[in-house]
N, C-alpha and C positions, 0 to 999 in steps of 0.2 A: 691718353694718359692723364690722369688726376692732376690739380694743382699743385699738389700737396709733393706728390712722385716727383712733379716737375722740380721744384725748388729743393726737393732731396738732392738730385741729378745734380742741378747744377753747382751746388755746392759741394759735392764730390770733385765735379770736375774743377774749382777753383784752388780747392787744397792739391790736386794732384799738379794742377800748372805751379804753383806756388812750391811745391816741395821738389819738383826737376829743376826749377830757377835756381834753387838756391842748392842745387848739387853738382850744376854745372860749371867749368874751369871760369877764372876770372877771365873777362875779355878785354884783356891787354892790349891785344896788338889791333882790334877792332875800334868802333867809335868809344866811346868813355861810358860808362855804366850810366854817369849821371846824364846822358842823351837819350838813352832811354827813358820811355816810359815805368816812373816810378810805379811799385809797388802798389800804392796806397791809391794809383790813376784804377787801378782793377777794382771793381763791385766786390767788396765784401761779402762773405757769407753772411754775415749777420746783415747786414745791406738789403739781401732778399726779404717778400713781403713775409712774416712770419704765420704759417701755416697753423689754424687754430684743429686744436683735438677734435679728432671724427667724431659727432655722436654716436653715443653706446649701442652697440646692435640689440634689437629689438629682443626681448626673451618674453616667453611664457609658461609660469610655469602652472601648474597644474594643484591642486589643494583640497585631499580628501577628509571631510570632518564630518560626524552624526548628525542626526535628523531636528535635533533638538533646538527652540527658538536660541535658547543660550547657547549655545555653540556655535550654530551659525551666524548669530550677529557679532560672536567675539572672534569668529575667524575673519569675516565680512570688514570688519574693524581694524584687525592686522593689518589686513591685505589693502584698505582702503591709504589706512597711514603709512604704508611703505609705497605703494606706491606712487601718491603723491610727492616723493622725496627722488624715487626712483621711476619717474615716466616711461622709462622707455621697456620697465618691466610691465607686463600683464599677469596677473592671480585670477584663474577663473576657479572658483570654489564648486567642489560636485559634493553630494549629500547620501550618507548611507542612514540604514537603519540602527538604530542600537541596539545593547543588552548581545543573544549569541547569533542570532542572523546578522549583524554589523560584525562582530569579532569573525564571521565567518567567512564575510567578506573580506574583510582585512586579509585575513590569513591565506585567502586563494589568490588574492590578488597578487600577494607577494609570494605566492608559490610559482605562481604562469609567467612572474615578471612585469605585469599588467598595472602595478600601481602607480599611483600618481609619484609627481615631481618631490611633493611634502605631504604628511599625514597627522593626523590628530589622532592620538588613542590615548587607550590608559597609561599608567603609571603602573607599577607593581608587578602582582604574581602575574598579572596577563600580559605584561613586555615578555617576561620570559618565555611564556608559549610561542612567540613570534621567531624564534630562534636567533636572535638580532646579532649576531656574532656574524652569522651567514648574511642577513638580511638588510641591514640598516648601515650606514657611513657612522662610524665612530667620529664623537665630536669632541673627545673629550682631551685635544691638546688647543681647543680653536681659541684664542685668549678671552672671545665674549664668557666661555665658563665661568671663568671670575665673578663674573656677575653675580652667580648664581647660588643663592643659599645652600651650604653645605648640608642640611638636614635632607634636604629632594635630592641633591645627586645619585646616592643608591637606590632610589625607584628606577631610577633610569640607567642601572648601569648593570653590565653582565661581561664574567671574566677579563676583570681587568678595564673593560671601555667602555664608555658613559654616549648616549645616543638620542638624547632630548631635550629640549629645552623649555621651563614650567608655561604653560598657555593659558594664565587664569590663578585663582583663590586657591587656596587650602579650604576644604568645606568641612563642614562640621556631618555628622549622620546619627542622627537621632528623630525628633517629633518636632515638625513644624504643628503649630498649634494656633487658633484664631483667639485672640485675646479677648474679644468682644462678645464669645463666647462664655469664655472663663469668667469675662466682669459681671455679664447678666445673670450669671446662675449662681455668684459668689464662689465660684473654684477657685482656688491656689495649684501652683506650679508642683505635680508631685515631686518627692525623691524616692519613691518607693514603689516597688510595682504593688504593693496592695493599696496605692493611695491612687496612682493611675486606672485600677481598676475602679476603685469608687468613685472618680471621676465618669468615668464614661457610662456608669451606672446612672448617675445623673443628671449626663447629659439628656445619655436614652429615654429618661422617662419624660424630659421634655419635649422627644419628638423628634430631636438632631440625631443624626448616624453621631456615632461618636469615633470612629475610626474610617480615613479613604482609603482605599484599596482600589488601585486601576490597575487589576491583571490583565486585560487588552495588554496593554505592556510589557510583557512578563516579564524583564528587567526589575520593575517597580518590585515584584513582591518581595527582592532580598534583604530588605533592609534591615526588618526587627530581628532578624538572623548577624547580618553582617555589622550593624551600628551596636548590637548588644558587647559586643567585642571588649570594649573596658569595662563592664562589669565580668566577662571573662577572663581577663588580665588579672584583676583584683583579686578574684579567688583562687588564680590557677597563676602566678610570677612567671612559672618557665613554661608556659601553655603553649607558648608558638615554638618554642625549640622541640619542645617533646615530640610536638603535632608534626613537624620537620622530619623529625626524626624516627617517626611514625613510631612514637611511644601514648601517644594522648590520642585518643577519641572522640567525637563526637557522641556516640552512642551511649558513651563509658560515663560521659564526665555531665551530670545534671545541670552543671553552668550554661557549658556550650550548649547541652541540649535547650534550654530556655527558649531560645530564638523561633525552634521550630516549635514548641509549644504556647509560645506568643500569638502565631497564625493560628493554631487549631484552638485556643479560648474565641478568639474574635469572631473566628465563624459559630461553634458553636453558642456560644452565647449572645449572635446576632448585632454588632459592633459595626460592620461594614453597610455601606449602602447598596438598595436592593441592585445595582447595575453592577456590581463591583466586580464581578464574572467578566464583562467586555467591555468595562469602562478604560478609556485611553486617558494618557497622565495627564496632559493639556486641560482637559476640561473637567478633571476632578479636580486640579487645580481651581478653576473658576469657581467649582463648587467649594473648597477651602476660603478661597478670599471673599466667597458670599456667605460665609459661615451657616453654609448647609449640612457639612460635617464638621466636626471641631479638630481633628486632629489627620497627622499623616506623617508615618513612619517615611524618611525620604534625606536626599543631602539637602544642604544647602543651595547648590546651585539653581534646585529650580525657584530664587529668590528672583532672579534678573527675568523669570519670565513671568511670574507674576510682577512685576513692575511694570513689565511692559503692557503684559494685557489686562492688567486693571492698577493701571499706577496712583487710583485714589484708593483701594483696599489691600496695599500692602504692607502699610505701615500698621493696620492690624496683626498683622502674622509677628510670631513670637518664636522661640525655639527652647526645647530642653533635652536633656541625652534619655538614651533611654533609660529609664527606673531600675535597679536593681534590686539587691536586698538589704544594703543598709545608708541609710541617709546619710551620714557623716561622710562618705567615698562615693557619694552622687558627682558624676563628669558627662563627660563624652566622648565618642570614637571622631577620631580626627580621618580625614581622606587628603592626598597631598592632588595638585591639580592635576591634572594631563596635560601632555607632553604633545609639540611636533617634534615627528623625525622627517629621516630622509632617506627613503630606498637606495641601496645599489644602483637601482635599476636606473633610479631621474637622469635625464642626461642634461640636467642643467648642475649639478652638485655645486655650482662656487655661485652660483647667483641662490639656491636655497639655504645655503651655509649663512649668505648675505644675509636673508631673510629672518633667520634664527639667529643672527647678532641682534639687529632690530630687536625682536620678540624679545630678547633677553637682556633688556634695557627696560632703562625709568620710563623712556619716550616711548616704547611697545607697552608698559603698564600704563603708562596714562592715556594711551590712546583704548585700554579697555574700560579703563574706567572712565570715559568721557561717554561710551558705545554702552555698556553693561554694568548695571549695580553692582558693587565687588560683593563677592559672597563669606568673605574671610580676609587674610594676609595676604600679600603675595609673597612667593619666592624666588623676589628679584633684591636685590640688593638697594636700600636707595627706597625704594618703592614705597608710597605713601598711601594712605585712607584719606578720603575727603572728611570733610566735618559732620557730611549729610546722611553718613552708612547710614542702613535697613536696623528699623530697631533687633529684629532676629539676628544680626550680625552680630551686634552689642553684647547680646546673651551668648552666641557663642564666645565673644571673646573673654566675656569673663568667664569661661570655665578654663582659657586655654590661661589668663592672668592668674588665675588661682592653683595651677598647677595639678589641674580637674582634670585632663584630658590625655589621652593618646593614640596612637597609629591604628589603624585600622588593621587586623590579621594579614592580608594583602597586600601590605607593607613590608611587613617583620617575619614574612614566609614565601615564598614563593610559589605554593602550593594551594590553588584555588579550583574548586573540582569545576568543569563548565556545564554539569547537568542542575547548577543549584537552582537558579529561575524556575526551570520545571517542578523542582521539586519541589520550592516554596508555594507555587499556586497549586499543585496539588494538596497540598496540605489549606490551604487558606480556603479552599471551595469544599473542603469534605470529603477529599476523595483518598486520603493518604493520613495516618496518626502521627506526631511527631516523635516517637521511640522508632517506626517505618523509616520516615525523611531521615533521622538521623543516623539510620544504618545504610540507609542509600546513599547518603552521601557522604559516607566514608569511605563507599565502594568507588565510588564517580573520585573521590579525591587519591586512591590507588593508582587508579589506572593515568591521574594525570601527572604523579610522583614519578611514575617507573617511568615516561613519558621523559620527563625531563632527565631520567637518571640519577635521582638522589640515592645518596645509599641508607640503608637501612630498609627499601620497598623491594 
């Protein structure tokens, strides 16, 4: 029997002697009460040695997040500062791929039951693929909510219950761009896509790609599609409702279509570098912060990994939205961060719950940003920027101070087709027109509408 058990015991058994003494008849006729042994001659309970708190049983919980340097060192970062608060917790963090072979993991994972304890994914139209009603612990009575900036909660919530909590920046999606580029050649920051084109016109004829392209990645190729987004808001106000409502088009509507016809200028007019076919994002990055290419359609987040892998060429990199068509409503498409959840399935749910209070705190924010360049805001309540932000940070923020910027479609729809990746590097290598992409993927955005059961599909 434990020490612990032992001194429970006996202090049962002192209150039960103690509570018969004083139920039993006065003893009158016997020796006198006060010849007895008083009361106060008995060991107290409280007398006993006082029995200190078990330690916490040991837990492990288990922590899936993408393949990417920024991800894993901001999950690596979590996991580091909670448990050094909490030892007797272990995070052992596993690694998937991004873009749709990551989402396809995800999504089997937590069809077989199979997933981790806690997960890293998007935010937006693709929570809703995940069926999260069925699939994830509703969080959204836990009080750490509070914390959490009202504008991110509906990325993360479906009918009714909220299921994540923000892991990271607000990123900007537009053109990371090498500054030192622009100074040598005398370039200015366009606001117009025929002033971006005359950039990279001469760039080119100095020699430098003027556009990266790593479709090795095929994640990477969506962006001049997916970041063009505020200059489709602009011309189109109810563009995401319509498109919801399956009244707007891609095919139909020359705004939207832009994105895919962005890809097919670049190849044909030879803008990417000659790898760009199996170049992976990592090391076209390097080629960005060596200013071997000048620019690169992409979020902000891969800021924190060019810091790390060349932390003397990043304060080169700059950032602007992408170009539309009239300079006066030059912005940006904003991305909210991503989210960890929490399966059904973890069987630790109050010790991941724990985790994601952390996470959704100042002390989870500054442990990313001690770990990771922030790439934007966060949306944590409280939550601060250092003095030292990324000058590309800066740019993005004065588009969001100027009242330059908005949500990404993925945001403000629910509805994101999952054949786009494909369909953007087919278009970017020449194999596909963008009138083609943009009827293909209205078709890929069908079948993912009636999928989720929207009406109107």
């Amino acid at each position: 029997m434990s020490s612990k058990r032992l001194y429970h015991l006996l202090a049962i058994l002192m209150v039960i002697a103690l509570t018969i003494s004083a139920c039993a008849p006065a003893a009158t006729e016997g020796p006198a009460a006060t010849n007895a042994p008083a009361a106060t001659d008995v060991p107290a309970a409280t007398d006993a040695p006082v029995a200190t708190e078990a330690p916490a049983e040991p837990v492990t919980l288990t922590y899936l997040a993408d393949d990417s340097e920024a991800t894993q060192t901001s999950a690596k970062a979590l996991a580091d500062a909670y448990t050094a608060l909490h030892p007797n917790v272990t995070i052992n963090i596993e690694s998937r791929p991004g873009g749709t072979e990551g989402d396809n993991i995800v999504k089997t994972r937590l069809a077989t039951g199979e997933m981790t304890d806690i997960f890293w994914y998007n935010t937006g139209s693709l929570l809703q693929a995940l069926n999260p009603s069925d699939t994830l612990v509703d969080i959204s009575n836990e009080p750490f909510m509070a914390n959490i900036v009202d504008s991110f909660l509906p990325t993360v919530s479906h009918d009714g219950q909220t299921f994540g909590v923000p892991s990271g920046t607000a990123m900007g999606g537009g053109i990371l761009y090498n500054k030192k580029v622009y100074a040598d050649h005398g370039l200015s920051v366009p606001k117009t896509w025929a002033e971006f084109e005359a950039n990279n016109e001469a760039i080119k004829a100095a020699g430098i790609a003027p556009v990266l392209a790593t479709f090795g990645d095929t994640w990477t190729s969506q962006l001049f599609v997916l970041a063009d987004y505020y200059n489709v808001e602009q011309a189109h106000p109810t563009f995401a409702a319509d498109y919801t409502a399956n009244k707007a088009k891609y095919a139909s509507i020359p705004e939207a279509m832009n994105g895919f016809a962005y890809l097919q200028e670049g190849f044909e007019k030879g803008w990417y570098q000659k790898d760009f076919e199996t170049l992976k994002f990592e090391p076209g990055l390097n080629l960005l912060a060596e200013g071997e290419v000048a620019h690169y359609p992409m979020l902000t987040f891969v800021l924190s990994t060019i810091a790390t892998n060349s932390p003397d060429k990043v304060n080169d990199i700059g950032f602007f939205g992408v170009p539309g068509t009239d300079a006066s409503s030059a912005g940006t498409t904003i991305w909210m961060p991503a989210a960890t959840y929490i399966p059904k399935t973890s069987e630790h749910i109050a010790e991941a719950k724990d985790f994601l209070a952390f996470i959704a705190s100042t002390e989870g924010a500054d442990a990313l940003t001690a770990a990771v360049s922030p790439t934007g805001p966060y949306m944590i309540k409280g939550a601060t920027l250092p003095d030292s932000v990324l000058p590309a940070v800066k740019d993005l923020a004065s588009y969001i101070d100027a009242g330059k910027s908005g949500p990404a479609l993925e945001f403000v729809s629910p509805i994101k087709g999952p054949s786009l990746e494909q369909i953007c590097v087919a278009v970017g290598t020449g194999q596909m027109d963008a009138a083609t992409a943009a009827a293909d993927y209205d078709v890929d955005v069908e079948k993912q509408a009636q999928q989720l059961g929207l009406p109107g599909w």
